[in-house]
N, C-alpha and C positions, 0 to 999 in steps of 0.2 A: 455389395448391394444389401443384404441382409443387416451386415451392421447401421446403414443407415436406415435400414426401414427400422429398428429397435430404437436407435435415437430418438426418431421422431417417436415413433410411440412412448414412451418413458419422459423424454421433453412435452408432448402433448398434456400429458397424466399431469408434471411437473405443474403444465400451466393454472391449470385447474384447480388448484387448489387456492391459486388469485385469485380474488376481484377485481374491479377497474378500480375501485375509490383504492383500492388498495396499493395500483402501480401508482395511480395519480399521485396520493400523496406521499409516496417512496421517491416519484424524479419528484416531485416540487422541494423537497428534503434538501435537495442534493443539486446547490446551481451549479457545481463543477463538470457538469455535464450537458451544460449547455453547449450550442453550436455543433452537436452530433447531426449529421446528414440524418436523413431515413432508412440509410442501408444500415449506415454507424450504428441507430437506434436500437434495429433490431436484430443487429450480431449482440449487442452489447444484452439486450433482454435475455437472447438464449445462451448467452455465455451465463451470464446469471442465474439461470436457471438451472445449468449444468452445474453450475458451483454447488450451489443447494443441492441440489440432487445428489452430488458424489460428496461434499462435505456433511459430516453428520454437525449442526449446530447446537449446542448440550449448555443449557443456563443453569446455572447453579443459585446457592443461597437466595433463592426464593422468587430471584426473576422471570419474567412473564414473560416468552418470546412471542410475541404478535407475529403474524404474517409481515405487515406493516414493517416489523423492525428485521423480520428474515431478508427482505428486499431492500431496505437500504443496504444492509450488510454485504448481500447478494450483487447489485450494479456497482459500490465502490470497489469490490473485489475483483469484477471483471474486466474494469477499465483499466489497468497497469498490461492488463494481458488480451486488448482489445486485436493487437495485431498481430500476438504471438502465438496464440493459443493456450486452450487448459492447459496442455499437458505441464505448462513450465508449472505447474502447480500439483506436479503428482507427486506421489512420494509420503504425502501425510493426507490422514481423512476427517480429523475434527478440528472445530473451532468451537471453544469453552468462552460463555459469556461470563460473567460476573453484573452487579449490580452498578459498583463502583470500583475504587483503585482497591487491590488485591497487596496480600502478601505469598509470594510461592513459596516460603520457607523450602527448599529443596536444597540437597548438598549436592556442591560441584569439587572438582579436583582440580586445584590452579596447575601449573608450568610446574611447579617444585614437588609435586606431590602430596600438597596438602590439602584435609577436608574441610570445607567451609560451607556453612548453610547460610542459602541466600535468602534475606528476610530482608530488601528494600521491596517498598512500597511500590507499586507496577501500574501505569494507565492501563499497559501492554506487554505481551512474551512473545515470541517463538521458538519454540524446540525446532533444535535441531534435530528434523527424522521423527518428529512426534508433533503437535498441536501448537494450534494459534491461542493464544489469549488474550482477551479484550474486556476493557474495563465497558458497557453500555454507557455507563454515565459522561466519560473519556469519547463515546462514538457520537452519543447523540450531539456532545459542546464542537467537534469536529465538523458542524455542516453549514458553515460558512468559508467563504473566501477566504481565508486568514494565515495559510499555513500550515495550518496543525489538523492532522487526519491521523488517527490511532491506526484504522483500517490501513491506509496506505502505507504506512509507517510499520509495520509488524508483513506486508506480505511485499515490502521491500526487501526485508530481510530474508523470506521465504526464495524470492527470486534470486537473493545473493549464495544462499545455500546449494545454489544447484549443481553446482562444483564442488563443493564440501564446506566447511566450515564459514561464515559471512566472516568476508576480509573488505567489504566494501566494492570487491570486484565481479561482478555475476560473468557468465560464460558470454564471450561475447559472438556476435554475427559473422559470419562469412564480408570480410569486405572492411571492416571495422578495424582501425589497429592500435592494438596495445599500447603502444607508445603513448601514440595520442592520449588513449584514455587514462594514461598513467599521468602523463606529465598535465592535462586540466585538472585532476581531482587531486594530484598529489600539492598542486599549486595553491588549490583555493582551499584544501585541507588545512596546510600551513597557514594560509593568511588567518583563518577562522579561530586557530588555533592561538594567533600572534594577539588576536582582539579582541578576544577572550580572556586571555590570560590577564589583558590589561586594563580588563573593566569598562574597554569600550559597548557601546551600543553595536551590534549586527542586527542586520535584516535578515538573515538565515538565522536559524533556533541554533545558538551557540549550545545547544544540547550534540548536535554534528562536530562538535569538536571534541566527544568521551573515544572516539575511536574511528576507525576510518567504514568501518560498516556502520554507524551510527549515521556518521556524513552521507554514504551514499540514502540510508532511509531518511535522512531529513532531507537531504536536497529532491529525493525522489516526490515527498508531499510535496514541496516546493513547484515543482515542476507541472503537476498535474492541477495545483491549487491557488497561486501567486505565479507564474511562470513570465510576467515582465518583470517582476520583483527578482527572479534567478538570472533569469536570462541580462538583466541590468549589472546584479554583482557579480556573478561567472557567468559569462557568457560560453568560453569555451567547456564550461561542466553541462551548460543546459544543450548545446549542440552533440555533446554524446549522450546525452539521453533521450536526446532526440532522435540519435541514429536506435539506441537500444530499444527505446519503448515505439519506436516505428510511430509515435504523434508527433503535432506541433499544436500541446495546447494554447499557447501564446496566438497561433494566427488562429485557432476557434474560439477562443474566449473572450481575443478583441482587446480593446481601452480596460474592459473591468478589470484584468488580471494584469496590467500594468502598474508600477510604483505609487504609492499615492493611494488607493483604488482596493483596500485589506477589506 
């Protein structure tokens, strides 16, 4: 009882620091979030709210973080975890904007034991066990229909970590079985892979074919963003993640988010 009377006060306080023009033009930002019921709406605003609240959001090299752009950041974040709850989101407390694409310069240790500093060019990071990074410039081109969402893309990854390392497999539901989810993604992994390599055209971001966690975040934007578009090419990939992320944005989104329709 006490912890939920703290919620509310602390999410109240949260709210406060909104304006209307300021949710207004955060969902207008953001048509992937069409077709949310009323109820949908307003889990989805206090989960937003709680994000901010428990994420510390930290702009670097000179960027301006608006309320305005804490809230878009804030409802794409909460929507991957609309039916599961924060928690799958504990574990790390900041998320580092930048202006535009970054370099992390950081040194990792391959398989063999050697040190290498990582100096490609980045829309997006996720530490394992440490922070989100996001290019704004990468978030803002993100708020169309089209695919590509940096936000969902980088806490796809976070969701795949919760088991340890992102292998493209996150912990799955009570109910849900391995197999399944093995033999759809290990299938349409291959093919992505097969058409890729051959210069063909894919409707998924042949960027899902660098690794098998790369595939679950791109087909993850896929699904919440284009989902006639997945659901057309893997249909058995878009039905586990239908079971994992407990939506079916395909039946809220309608006609728009069908093939054709970017």
């Amino acid at each position: 009882m006490l912890t939920r009377w703290w919620q509310s006060r602390t999410l109240a306080r949260e709210r406060r620091r909104y304006c209307r023009s300021d949710w207004r033009a955060a969902r207008a930002a953001l048509p992937l979030l069409a077709g949310l019921s009323d109820e949908q709406d307003g889990r989805l605003a206090d989960l937003a709210l709680r994000f901010l609240r428990d994420k510390r959001l930290e702009a670097v090299q000179g960027l301006q973080l608006t309320a305005q752009m804490r809230l878009i950041i804030g409802l794409q974040a909460a929507l991957p975890v609309l039916e599961l709850g924060l928690d799958w989101y504990r574990g790390w407390y900041a998320l580092i904007l930048y202006p535009a694409e970054f370099v992390p310069a950081r040194e990792y240790v391959d398989a063999d034991g050697l040190v290498w500093v990582d100096d490609a060019v980045k829309s997006g990071e996720a530490w394992e066990q440490g922070p989100v990074i996001l290019s704004w410039a990468d978030v803002a081109a993100g708020r169309t229909l089209d695919g590509y969402n940096v936000v969902l893309h980088e806490l796809a990854h976070k969701l795949d970590m919760r088991d340890g390392a992102a292998n493209g497999r996150p912990p799955l539901h009570a109910g849900m079985s391995g197999q399944s989810w093995t033999q759809a993604f290990t299938a349409a992994y291959a093919d992505l892979n097969r058409r890729a390599a051959a210069g063909n055209a894919t409707l998924i971001d042949p960027y899902g074919a660098e690794s098998p966690a790369e595939f679950f975040a791109v087909v993850s934007e896929a699904f919440f963003e284009v989902p006639g578009l997945l659901n057309a090419e893997y249909p058995a990939v878009y039905s586990q993640l239908r079971a994992f992320y407990r939506q079916d944005p395909l039946a809220r989104l309608g006609a728009g988010a069908r093939p054709g329709n970017r």
